[in-house]
C-alpha positions as CSV (number, residue, x, y, z in Angstrom):
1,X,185.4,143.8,-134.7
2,X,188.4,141.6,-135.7
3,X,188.5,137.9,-134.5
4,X,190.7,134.9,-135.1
5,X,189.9,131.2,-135.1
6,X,192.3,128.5,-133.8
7,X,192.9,124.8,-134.4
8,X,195.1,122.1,-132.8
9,X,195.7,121.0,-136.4
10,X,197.8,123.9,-137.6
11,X,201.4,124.4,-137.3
12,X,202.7,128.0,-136.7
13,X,206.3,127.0,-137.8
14,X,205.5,125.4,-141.2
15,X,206.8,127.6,-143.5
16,X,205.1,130.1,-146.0
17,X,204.5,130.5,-149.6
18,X,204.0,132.8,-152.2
19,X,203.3,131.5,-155.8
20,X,202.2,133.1,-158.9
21,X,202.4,134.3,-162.5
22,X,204.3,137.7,-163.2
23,X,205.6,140.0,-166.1
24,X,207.1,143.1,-166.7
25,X,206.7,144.9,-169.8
26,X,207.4,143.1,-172.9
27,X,209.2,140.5,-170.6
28,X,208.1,136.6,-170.7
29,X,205.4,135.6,-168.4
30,X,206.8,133.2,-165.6
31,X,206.9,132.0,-162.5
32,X,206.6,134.1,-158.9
33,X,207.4,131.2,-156.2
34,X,209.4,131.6,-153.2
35,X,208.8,130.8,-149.3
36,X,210.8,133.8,-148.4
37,X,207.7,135.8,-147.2
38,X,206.5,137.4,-144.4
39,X,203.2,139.2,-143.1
40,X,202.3,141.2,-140.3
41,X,199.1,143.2,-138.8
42,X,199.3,145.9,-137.0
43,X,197.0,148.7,-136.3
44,X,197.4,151.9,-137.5
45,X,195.0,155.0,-137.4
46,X,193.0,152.7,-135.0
47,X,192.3,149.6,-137.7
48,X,194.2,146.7,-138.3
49,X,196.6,146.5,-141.3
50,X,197.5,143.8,-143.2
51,X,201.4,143.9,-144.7
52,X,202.6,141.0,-146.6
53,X,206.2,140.9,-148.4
54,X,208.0,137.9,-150.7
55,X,211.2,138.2,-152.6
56,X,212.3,135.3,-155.0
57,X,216.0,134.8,-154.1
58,X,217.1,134.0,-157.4
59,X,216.1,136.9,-159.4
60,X,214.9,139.0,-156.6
61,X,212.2,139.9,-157.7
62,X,209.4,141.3,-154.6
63,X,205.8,142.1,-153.7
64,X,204.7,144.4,-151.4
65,X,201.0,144.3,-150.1
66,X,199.2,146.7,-147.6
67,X,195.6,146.5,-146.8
68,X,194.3,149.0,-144.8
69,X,191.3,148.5,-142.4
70,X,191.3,144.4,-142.7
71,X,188.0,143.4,-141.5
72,X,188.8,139.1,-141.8
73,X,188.5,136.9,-144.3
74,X,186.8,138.7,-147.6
75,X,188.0,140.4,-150.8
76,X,190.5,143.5,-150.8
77,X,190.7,145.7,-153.8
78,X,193.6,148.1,-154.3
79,X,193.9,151.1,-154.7
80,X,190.2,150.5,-153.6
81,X,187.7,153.2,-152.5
82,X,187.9,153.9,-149.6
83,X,189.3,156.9,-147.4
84,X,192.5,155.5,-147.5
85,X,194.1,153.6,-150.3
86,X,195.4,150.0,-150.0
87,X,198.8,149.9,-151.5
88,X,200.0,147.1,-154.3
89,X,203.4,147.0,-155.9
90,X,205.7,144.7,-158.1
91,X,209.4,145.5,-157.6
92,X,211.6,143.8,-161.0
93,X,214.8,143.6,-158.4
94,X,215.0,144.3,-154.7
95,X,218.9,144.8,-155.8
96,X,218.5,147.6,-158.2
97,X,216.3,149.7,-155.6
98,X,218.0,152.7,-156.8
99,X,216.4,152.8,-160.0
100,X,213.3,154.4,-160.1
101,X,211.7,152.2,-162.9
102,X,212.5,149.3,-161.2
103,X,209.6,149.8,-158.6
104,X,205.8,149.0,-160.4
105,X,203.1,150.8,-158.3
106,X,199.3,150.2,-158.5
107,X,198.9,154.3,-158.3
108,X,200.9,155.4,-160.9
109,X,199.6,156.2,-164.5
110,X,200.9,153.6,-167.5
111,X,202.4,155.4,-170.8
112,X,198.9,156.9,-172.1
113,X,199.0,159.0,-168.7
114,X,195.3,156.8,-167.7
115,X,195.7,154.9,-164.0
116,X,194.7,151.9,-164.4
117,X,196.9,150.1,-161.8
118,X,194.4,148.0,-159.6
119,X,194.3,145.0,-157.7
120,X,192.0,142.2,-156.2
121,X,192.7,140.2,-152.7
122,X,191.1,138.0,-151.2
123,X,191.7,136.7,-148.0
124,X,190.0,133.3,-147.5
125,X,191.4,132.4,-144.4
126,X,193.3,134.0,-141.4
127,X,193.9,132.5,-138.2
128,X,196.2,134.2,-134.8
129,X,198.9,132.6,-136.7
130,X,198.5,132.6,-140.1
131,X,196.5,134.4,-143.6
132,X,196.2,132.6,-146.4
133,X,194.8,134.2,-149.9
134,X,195.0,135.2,-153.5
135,X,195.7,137.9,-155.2
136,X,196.5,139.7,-158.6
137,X,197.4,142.6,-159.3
138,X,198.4,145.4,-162.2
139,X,200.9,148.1,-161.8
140,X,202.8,150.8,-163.7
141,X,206.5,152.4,-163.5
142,X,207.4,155.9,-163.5
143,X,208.2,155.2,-167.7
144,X,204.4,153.9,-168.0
145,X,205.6,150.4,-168.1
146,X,203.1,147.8,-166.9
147,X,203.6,144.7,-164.5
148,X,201.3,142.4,-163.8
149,X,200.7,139.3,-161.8
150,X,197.9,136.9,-161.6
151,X,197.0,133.6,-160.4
152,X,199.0,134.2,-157.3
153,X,198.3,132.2,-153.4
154,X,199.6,132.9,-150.7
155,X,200.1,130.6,-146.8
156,X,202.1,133.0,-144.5
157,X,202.6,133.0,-140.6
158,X,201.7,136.1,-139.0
159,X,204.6,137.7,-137.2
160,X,204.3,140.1,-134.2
């Protein structure tokens, strides 16, 4: 079973973040903060599902997160093990979504052909309104190239 808690002290409208360390390939580690992020849960196949998106506007630069079967607050891993895999990726520019090797997936295979995309979340707090968490998270291109991003938190509202 799936519960919430509420409080008079929180405040549905105060705006979200997303904030984080991230690098592609043989890039430069930087910074992953923006407030342009949004989360949903839904439920699908008869469980709740936990979808969380954030796009820095200046280099465009997204993650996409879906957690199947969210139980409340606890730790996620991706792909994970169970019957159906949670889902990580890195995207290097929303813009260039026509390029193939712009999209970093936790499932794909990095240039020695092993998988070794994987990813941790955990959830330490969700609310009706809100989920707050952390998360990191290693993924590959279709070229083998790696992406990674650690050290990231996250304070979204939920949207219906």
């Amino acid at each position: 079973m799936f519960s919430y808690q509420s409080s008079f002290s929180e405040k549905p409208d105060e705006p979200g973040y997303f904030a984080g360390k991230i690098v592609f390939d043989n890039e430069s580690y930087h910074r992953i903060e923006t407030s342009n992020v949004e989360a949903k849960i839904k439920n699908e196949m008869g469980s709740p599902v936990l979808t969380l998106t954030c796009t820095q506007e200046k280099n465009m630069e997204s993650v996409y997160l879906k957690i199947f079967k969210l139980k409340g607050p606890g730790t996620y891993f991706i792909p994970g093990d169970g019957d159906i895999s949670n889902i990580g990726n890195l995207i290097k520019n929303l813009d260039n979504y026509q390029d193939k090797n712009n999209f970093f997936e936790s499932s794909l295979p990095n240039k020695e052909g092993v998988k070794n995309g994987v990813g941790r979340v955990n959830i330490t707090k969700i609310t009706s309104s809100f989920v707050e968490g952390e998360l990191i998270l290693i993924a590959n291109n279709p070229n083998g190239e790696q992406a990674v991003l650690e050290s990231a938190k996250f304070r979204v509202a939920l949207q219906n």
